[in-house]
C-alpha positions as CSV (number, residue, x, y, z in Angstrom):
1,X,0.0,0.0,0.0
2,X,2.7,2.6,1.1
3,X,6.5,3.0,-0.9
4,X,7.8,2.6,2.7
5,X,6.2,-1.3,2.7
6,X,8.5,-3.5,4.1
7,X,10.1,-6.2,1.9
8,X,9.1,-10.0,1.9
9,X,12.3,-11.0,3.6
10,X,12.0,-8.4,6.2
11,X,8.6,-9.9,7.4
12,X,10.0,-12.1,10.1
13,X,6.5,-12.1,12.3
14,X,4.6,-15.6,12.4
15,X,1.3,-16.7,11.8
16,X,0.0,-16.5,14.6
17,X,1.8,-13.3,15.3
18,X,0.1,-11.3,12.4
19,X,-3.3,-12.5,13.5
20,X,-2.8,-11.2,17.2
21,X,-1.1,-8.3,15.7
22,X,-4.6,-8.0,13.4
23,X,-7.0,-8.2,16.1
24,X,-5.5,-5.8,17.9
25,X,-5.3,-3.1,15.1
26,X,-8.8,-3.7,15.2
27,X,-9.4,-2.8,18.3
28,X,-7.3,0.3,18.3
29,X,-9.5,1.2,14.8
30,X,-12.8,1.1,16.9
31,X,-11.3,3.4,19.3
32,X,-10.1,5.9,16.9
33,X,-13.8,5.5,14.8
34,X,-15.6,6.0,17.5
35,X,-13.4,9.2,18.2
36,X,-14.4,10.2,14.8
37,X,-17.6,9.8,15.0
38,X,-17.8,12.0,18.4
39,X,-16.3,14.8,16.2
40,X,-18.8,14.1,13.2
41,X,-21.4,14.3,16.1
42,X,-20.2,17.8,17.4
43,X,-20.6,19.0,14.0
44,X,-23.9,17.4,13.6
45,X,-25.3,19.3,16.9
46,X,-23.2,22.9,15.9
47,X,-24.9,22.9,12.6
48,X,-27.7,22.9,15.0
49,X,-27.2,26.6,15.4
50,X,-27.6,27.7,11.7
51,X,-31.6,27.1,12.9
52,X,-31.4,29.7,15.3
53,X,-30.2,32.5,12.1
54,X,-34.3,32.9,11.6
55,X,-34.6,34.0,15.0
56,X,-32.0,36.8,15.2
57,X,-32.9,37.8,11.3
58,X,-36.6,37.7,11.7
59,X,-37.1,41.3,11.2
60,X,-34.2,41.7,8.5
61,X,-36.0,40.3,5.5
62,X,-38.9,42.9,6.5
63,X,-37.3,45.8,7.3
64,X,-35.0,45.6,3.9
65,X,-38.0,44.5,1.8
66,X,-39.4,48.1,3.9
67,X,-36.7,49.8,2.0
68,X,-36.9,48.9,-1.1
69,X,-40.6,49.3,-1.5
70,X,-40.6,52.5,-0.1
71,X,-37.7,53.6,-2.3
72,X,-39.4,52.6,-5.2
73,X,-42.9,54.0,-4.6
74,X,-41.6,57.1,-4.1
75,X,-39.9,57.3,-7.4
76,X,-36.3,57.5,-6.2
77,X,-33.3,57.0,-8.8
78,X,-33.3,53.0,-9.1
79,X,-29.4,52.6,-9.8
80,X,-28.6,53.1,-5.7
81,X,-31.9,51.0,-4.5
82,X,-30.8,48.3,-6.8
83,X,-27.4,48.3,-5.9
84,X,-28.5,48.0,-2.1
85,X,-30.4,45.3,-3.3
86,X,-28.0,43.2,-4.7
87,X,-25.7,43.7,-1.7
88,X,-28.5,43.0,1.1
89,X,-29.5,39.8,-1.4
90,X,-26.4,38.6,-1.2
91,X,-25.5,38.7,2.4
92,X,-28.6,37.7,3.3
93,X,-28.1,34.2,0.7
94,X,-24.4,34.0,1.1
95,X,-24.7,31.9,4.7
96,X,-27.3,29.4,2.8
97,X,-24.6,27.3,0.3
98,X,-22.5,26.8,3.4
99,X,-24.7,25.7,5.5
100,X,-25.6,23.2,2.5
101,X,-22.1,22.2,2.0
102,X,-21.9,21.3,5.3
103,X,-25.1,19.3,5.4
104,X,-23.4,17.5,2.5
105,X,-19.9,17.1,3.8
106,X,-21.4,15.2,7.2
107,X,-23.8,12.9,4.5
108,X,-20.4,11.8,2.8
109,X,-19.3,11.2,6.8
110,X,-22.3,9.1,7.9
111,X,-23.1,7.3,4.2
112,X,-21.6,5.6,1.9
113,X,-23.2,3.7,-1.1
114,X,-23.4,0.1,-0.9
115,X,-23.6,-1.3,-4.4
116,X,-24.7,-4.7,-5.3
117,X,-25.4,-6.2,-8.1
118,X,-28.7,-5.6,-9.5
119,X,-30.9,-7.7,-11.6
120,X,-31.0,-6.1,-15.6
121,X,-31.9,-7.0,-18.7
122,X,-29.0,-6.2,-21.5
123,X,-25.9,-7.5,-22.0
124,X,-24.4,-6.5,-18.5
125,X,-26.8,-8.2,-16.8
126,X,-25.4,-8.9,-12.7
127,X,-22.2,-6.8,-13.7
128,X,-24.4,-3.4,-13.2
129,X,-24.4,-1.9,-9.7
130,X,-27.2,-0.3,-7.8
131,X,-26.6,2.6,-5.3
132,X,-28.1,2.1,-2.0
133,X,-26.9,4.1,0.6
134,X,-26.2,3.0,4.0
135,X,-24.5,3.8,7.6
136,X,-21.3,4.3,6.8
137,X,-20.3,2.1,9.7
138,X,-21.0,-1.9,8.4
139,X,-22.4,-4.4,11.0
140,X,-19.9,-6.5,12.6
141,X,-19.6,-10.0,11.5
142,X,-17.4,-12.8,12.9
143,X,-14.9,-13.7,11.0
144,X,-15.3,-17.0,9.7
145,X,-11.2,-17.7,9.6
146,X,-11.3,-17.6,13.3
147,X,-13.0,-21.0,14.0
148,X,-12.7,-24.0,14.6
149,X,-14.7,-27.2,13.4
150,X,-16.5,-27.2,16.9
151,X,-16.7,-24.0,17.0
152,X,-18.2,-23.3,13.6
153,X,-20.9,-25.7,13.8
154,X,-21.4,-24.1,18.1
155,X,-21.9,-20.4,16.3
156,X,-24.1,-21.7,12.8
157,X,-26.3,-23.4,16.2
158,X,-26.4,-20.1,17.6
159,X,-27.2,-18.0,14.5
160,X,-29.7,-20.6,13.7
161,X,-31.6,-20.1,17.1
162,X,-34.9,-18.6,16.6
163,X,-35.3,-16.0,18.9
164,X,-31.8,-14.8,17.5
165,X,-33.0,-14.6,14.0
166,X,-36.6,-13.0,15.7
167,X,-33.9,-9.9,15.7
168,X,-34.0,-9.3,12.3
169,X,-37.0,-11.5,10.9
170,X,-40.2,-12.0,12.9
171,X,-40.6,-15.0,14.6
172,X,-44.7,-15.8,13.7
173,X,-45.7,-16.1,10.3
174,X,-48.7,-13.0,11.6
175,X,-46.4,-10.8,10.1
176,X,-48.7,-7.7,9.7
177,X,-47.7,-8.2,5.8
178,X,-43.8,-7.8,7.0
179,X,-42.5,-10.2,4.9
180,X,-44.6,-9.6,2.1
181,X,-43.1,-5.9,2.4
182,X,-39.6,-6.9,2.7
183,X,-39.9,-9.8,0.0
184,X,-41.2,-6.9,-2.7
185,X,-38.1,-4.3,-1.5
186,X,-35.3,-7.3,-1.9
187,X,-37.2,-8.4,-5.7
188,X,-37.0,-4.2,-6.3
189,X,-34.0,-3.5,-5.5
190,X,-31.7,-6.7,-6.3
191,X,-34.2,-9.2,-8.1
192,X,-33.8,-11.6,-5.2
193,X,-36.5,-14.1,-5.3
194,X,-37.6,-15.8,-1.6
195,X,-40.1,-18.3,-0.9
196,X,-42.8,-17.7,0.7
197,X,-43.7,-17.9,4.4
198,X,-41.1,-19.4,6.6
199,X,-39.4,-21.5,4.0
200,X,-37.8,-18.2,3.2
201,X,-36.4,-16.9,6.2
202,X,-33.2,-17.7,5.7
203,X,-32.5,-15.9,2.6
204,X,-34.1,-12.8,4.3
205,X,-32.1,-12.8,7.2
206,X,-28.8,-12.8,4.7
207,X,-30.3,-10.0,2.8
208,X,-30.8,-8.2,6.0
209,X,-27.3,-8.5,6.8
210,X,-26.5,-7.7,3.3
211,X,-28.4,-4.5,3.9
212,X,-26.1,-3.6,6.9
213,X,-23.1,-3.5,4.9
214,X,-22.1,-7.9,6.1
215,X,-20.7,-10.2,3.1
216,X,-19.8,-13.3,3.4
217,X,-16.2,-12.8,2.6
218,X,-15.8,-12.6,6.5
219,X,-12.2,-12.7,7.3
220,X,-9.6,-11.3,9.7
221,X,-7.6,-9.8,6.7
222,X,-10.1,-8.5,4.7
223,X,-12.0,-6.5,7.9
224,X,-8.4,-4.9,8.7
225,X,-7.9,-3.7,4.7
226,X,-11.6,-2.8,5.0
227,X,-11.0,-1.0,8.1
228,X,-8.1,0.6,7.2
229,X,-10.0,2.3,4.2
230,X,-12.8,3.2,6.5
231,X,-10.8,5.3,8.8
232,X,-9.2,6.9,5.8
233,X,-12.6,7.9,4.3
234,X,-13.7,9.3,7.6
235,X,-10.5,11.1,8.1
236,X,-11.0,12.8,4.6
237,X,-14.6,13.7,5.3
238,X,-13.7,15.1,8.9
239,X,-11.2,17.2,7.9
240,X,-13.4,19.0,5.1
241,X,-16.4,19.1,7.6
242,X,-14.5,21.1,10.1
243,X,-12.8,23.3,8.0
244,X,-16.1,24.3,6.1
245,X,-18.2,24.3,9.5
246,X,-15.0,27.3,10.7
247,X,-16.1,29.2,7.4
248,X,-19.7,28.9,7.8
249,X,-19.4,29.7,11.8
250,X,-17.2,32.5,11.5
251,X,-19.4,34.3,8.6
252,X,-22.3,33.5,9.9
253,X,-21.0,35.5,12.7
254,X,-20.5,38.7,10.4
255,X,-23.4,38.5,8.4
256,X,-25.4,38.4,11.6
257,X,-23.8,41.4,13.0
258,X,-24.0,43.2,9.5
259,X,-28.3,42.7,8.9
260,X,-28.8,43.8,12.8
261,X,-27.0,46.8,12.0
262,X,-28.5,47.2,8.7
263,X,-32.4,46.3,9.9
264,X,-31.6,48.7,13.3
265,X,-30.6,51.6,10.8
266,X,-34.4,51.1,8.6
267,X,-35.9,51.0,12.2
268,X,-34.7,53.9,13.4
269,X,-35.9,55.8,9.9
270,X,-39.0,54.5,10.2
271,X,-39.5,55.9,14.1
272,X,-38.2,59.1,12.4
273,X,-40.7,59.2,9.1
274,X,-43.6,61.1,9.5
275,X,-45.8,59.1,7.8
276,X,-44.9,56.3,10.1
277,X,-43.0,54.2,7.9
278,X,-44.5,54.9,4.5
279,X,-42.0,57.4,3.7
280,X,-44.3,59.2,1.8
281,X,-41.5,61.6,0.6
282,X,-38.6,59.1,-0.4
283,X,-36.4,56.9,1.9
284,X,-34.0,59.4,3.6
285,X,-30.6,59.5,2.0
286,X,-28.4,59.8,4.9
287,X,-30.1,56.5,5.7
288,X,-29.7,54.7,2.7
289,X,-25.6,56.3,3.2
290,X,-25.4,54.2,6.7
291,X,-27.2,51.3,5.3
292,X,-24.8,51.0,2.3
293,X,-22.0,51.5,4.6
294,X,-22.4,48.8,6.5
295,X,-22.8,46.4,3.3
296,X,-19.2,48.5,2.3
297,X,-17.4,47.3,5.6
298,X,-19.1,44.2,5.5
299,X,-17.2,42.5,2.7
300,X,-13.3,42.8,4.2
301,X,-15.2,41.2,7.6
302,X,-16.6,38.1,5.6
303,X,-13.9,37.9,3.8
304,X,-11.3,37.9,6.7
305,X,-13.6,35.4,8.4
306,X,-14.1,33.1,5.3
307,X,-10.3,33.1,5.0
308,X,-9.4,32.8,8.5
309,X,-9.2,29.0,10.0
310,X,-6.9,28.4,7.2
311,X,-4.8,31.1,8.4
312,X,-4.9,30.2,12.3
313,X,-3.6,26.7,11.2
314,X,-0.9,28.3,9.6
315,X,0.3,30.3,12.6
316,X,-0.2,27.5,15.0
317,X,2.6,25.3,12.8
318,X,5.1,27.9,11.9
319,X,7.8,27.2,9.6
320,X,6.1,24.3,8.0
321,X,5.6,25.6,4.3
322,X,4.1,29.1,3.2
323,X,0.2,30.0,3.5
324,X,-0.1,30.5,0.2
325,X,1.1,27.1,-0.8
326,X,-2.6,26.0,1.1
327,X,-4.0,27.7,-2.7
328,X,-2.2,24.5,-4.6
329,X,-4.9,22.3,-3.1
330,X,-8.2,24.2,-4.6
331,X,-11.0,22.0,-3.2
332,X,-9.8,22.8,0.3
333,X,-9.9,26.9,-0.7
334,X,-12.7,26.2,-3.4
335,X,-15.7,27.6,-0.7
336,X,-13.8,31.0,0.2
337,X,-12.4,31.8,-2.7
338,X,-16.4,31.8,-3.9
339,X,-17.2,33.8,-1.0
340,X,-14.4,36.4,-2.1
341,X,-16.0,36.9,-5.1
342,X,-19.3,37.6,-3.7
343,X,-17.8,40.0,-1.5
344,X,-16.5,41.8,-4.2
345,X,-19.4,42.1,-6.1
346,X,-21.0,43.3,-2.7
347,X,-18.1,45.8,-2.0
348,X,-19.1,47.1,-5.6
349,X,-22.5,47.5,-5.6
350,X,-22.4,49.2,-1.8
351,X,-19.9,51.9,-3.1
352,X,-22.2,52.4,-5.7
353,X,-25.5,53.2,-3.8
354,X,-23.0,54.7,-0.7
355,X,-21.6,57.5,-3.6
356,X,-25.0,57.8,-5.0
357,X,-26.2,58.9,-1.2
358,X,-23.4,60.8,-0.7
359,X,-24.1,63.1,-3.5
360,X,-27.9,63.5,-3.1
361,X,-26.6,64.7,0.3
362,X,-25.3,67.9,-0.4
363,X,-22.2,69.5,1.1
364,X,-19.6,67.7,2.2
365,X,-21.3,63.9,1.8
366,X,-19.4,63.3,-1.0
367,X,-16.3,64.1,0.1
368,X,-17.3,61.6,3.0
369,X,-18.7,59.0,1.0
370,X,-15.4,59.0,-1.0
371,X,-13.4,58.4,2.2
372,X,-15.6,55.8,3.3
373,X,-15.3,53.8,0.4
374,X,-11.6,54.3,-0.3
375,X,-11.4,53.0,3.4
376,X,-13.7,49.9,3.0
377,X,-11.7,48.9,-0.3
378,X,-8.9,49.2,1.6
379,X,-9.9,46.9,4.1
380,X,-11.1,44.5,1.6
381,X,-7.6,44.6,0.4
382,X,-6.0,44.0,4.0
383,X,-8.3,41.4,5.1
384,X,-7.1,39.6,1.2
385,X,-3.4,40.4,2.0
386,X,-2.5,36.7,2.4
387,X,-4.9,35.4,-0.2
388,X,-3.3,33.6,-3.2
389,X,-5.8,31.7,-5.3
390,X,-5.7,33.7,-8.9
391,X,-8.4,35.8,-10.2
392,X,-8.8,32.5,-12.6
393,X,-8.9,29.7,-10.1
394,X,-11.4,32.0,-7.9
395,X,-14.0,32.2,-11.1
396,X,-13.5,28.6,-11.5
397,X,-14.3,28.1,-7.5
398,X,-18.0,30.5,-8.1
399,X,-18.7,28.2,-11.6
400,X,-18.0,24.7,-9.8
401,X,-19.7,25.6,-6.8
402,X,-22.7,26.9,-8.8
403,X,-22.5,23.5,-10.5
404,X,-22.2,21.5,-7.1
405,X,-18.8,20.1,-8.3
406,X,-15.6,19.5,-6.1
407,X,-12.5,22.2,-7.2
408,X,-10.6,21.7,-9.4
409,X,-11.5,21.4,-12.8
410,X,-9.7,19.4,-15.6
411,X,-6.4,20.8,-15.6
412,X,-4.8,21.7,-19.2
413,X,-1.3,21.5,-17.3
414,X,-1.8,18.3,-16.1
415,X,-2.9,17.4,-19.5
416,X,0.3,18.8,-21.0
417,X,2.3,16.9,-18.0
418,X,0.9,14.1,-18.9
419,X,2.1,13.9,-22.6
420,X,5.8,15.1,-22.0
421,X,5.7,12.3,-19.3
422,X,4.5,9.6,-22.0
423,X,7.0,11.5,-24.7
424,X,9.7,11.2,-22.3
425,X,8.9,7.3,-21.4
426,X,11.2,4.5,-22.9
427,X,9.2,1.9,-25.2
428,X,8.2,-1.1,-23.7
429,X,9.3,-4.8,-25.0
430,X,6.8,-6.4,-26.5
């Protein structure tokens, strides 16, 4: 499996020894799965708390939508309300591909699909595959190359024993239709035809092990290979799951900081109108000025929070490589370097309506609106000071994410690599 396998004549353990040496690696790998799956279920309950971002943004939706309607009934320039619209949309939407990512990065942690062979007509007949999803985690078997004659034929009595198989396959033929049910799923799914009643209970209690993830293939050596590839998958999964749970923590975090201070802004203009809230005569400007300004200062935040557990890994392990080498592996940076570009396109469009304000102002708002845009952009800049993924691979992230793909795309340089490596390669004998 590894280049650093050791060779034939360096294997100098018996038997016996590799079994014992087997069982325990197994025991160690339940230890360090059900670690694993502790973490997976710490993620599982922090996602929890996406459910409370209704609560704290119950009165943002209304307050913007407050804005826009009363902007546009009172025949206001649309170029600013727009612009505050596509920034508001956007931070308000931004939060919800995370939180889906996530919900699909713990799915890969807790499922797998179990393919069988399914019953077809065509030329492939059994060779085709079906995907049915189960636990990740497989029942536990015993593994038939760890018994004896007597012991065989002691266990095949115990698996035998009726009130054993009662666990899986009812006891009484008064079924309720059970095995009527199950006999139509198995036929379904896999073509599997049972007998009726009883004289088919044995066949259903395989396919019900089948179902949990148990062949028949049940030995010492294959349970270690499988469990070594099982620990590898969750590894994988974990390590995506936390690093995009960070992300979607940490900007939830701003964005919910961000619509408060936007929807306490509306309030306070509504208390203000003397209409009560109709604004009869136009949404104030100076309003729509500290609205837009928080959209302006809200793009360096998220984007210094999207880019952030990256970073705090880097300067907990100093010295071991560069940040920016953390850009080579794109599906790792594939989520924020999406989110930059939507705070970008955010940072743009709150200039937009904050210079637009800023002039309808009068005096010296536009020399104020100028500084507090030159400042945000600034920010933006700063909080992307250690940001390396290219303007390229970052449009690449937005269309792949878009598409629900993993980053990166086909690469033409690995293409090219690939054809100076087979240029460069001596013939081979016939």
């Amino acid at each position: 499996m590894n280049s650093d396998s050791p060779r034939d004549e360096q294997l100098l353990a018996t038997d016996e020894e590799s079994r014992a040496a087997m069982r325990a690696y197994l025991q160690r790998s339940e230890v360090r799965l059900s670690t694993l799956h502790r973490i997976g279920q710490a993620l599982l309950g922090g996602s929890a708390l996406i459910l409370l971002l209704p609560l704290f943004l119950r009165d943002v939706v209304p307050r913007m939508l407050t804005l826009l309607i009363a902007w546009f009934d009172a025949g206001q320039p649309l170029l600013p309300i727009a612009a505050i619209g596509v920034a508001s949309g956007l931070v308000i939407l931004l939060p919800i591909p995370s939180i889906f990512l996530l919900v699909g990065d713990l799915l890969g942690f807790y499922f797998t699909s179990n393919t069988f062979g399914a019953h077809v007509s065509g030329p492939e007949g059994q060779k085709r595959v079906i995907f049915n999803p189960r636990f990740i985690i497989p029942g536990l078997g015993f593994n038939n190359d760890e018994l004896s004659a007597r012991t065989k034929k002691l266990l095949q009595d115990g698996r035998d024993d009726e009130w054993t198989r009662a666990l899986l396959v009812p006891r009484s033929l008064d079924d309720a239709g059970w095995r009527d049910r199950f006999d139509t799923r198995m036929f379904e799914i896999w073509g599997e035809v049972m007998p009726k009643g009883a004289a088919g209970d044995p066949e259903r209690l395989r396919q019900q092990f089948r179902l949990a993830g148990l062949g028949r293939d049940r030995t010492l050596a294959k349970d270690v290979a499988r469990t070594e590839a099982l620990l590898a998958r969750h590894v994988i999964f974990v390590r995506t799951a936390v690093l995009r749970y960070s992300k979607a923590l940490l900007l939830l975090i701003s964005t919910t900081v961000a619509m408060l201070a936007a929807s306490g802004l509306i309030e306070q203009a509504i208390r203000e109108d003397a209409s009560g809230g109709r604004f009869s005569e136009g949404f104030p400007y100076r309003y729509l000025l500290l609205v837009a300004v928080v959209f302006v200062f809200w793009s360096p935040l998220a984007a210094r929070s999207v880019t952030a557990p990256l970073r705090i890994i880097d300067h907990y392990t100093p010295g071991i490589g560069k940040h920016s080498d953390v850009y080579r592996d794109r599906k790792t940076t594939q989520y924020e370097s999406a989110t930059i570009f939507v705070t970008l396109i955010v940072l743009i469009a709150a200039s937009t309506a904050l210079l637009w304000a800023a002039t309808a102002t009068g005096g010296p708002g536009l020399l104020v609106g100028v500084l507090l845009v030159l400042t945000g952009i600034g920010f933006w800049f700063m909080a992307l000071s250690d940001y390396r993924a290219t303007p390229r691979s970052t449009i690449a992230a937005v269309k792949l994410l878009l598409r629900g793909y993993d980053a990166p795309s086909i690469s033409p340089e690995l293409e090219a690599a690939r054809a100076r490596r087979d240029a460069e390669a001596p013939p081979q004998d016939d």
